[in-house]
N, CA, C and O of each residue as an XYZ file, in Angstrom:
220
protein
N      -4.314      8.385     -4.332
C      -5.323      9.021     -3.510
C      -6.638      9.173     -4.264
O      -7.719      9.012     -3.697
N      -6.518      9.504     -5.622
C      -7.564      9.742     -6.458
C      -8.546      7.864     -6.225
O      -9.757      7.907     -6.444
N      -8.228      7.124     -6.010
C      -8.525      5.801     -6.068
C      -9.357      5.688     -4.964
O     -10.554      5.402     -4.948
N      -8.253      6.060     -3.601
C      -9.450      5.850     -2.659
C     -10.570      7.027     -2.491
O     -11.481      6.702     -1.730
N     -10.664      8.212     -3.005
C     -11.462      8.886     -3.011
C     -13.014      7.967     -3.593
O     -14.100      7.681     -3.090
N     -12.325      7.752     -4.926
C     -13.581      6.976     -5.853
C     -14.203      5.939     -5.127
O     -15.427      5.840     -5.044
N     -13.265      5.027     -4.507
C     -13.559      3.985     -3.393
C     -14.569      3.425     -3.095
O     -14.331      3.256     -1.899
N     -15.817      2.869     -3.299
C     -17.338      2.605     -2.351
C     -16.731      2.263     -0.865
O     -17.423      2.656      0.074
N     -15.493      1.563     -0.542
C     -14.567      0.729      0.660
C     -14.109      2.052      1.161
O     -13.416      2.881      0.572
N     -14.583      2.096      2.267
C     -13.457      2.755      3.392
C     -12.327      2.442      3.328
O     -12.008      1.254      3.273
N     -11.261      3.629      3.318
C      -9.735      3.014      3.178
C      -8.731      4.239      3.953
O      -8.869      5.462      3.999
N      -7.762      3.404      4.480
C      -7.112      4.719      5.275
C      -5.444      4.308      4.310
O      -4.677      3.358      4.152
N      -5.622      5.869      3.842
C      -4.130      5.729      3.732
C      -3.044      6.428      3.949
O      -3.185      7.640      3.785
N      -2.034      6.070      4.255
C      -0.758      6.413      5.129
C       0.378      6.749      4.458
O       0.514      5.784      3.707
N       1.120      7.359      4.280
C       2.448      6.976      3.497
C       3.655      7.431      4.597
O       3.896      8.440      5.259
N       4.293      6.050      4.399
C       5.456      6.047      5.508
C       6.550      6.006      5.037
O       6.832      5.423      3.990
N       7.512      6.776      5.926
C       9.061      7.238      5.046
C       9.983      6.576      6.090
O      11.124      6.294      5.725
N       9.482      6.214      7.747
C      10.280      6.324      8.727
C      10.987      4.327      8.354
O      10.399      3.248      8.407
N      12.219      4.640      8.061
C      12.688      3.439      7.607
C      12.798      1.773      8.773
O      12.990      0.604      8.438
N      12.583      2.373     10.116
C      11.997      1.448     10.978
C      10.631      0.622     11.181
O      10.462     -0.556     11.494
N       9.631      1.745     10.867
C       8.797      1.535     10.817
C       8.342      0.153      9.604
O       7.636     -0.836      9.802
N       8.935      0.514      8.586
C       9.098     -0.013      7.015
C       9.936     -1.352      7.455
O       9.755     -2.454      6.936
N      10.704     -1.129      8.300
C      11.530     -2.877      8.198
C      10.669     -3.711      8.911
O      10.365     -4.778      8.378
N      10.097     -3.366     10.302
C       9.356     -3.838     11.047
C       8.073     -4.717     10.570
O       7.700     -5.764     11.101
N       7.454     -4.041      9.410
C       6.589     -4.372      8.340
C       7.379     -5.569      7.263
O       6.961     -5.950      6.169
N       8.204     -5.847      7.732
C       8.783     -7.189      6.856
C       8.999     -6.320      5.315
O       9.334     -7.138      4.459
N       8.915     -5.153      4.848
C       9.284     -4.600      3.544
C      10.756     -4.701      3.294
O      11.639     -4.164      3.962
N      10.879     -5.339      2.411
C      12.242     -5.421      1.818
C      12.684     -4.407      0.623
O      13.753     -3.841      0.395
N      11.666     -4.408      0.080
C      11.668     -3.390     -1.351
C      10.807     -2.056     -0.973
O      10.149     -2.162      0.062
N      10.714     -0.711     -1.728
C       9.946      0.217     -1.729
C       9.463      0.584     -3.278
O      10.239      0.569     -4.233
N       8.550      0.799     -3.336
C       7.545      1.262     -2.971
C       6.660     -0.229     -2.048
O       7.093     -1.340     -2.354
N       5.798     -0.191     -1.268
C       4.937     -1.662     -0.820
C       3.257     -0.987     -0.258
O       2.829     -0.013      0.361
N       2.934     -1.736     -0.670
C       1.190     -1.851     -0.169
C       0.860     -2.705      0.904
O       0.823     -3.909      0.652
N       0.623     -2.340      2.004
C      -0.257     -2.966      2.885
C      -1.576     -2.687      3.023
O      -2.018     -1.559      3.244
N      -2.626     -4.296      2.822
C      -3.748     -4.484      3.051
C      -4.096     -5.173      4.291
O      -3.801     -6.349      4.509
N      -4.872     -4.246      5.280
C      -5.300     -4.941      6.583
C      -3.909     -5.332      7.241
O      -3.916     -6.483      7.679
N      -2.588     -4.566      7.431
C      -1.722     -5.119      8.030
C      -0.813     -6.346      7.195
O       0.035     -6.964      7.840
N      -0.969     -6.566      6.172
C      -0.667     -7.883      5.551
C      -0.143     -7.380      4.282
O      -0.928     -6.949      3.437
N       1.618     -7.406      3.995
C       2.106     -6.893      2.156
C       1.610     -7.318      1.345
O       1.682     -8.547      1.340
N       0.851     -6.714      0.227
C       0.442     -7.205     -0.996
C       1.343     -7.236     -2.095
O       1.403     -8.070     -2.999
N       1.994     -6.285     -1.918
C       3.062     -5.790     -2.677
C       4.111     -5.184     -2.341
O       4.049     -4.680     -1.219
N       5.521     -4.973     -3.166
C       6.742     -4.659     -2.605
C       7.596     -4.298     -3.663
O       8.070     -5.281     -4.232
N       7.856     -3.487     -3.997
C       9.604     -3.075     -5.027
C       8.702     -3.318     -5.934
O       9.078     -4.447     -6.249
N       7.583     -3.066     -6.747
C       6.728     -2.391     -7.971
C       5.841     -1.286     -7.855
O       5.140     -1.272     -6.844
N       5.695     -0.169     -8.837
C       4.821      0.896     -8.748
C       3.742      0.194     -9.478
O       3.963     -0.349    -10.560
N       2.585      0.194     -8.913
C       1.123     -0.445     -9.229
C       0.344      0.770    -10.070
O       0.080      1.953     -9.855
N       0.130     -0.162    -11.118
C      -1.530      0.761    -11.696
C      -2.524      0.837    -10.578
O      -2.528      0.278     -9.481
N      -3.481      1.787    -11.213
C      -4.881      2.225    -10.325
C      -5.202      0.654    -10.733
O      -4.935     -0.087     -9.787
N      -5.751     -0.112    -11.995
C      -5.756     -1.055    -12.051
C      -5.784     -2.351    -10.889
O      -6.757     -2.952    -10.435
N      -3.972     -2.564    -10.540
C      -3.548     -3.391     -9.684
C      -3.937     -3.379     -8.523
O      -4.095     -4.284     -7.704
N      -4.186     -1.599     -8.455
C      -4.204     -1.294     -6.485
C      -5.463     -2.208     -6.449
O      -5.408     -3.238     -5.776
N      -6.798     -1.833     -7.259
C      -8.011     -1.958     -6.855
C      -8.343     -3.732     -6.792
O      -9.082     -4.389     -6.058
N      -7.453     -4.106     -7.889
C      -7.671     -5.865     -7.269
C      -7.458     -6.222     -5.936
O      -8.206     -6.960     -5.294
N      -6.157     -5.554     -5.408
C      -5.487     -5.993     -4.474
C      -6.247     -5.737     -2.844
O      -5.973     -6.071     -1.691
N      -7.502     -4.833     -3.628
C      -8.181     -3.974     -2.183
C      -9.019     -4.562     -1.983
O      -9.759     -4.283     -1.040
């Protein structure tokens, strides 16, 4: 959260637990990042680092 605060990018973020929701999203692994609807990531905890490439 501290990340998107700093942010110049508008960013909405969500955190979802509801395990339907999560399959529906093609997530196989947890923790996962979605950008614009689209997994960036899946089953790794990301540095502030990683997030911000990925954004």
């Amino acid at each position: 959260m501290a990340l998107a605060a700093r942010s110049a990018k508008t960013l909405n973020v969500e955190y979802v637990t509801d395990p339907v929701a999560i399959a529906e999203a093609g997530i196989m692994a947890t923790p996962a990042l979605l950008v614009n609807g689209k997994v960036v990531s899946q089953g790794k905890v990301l540095t502030e680092s990683e997030i911000e490439e990925l954004l």
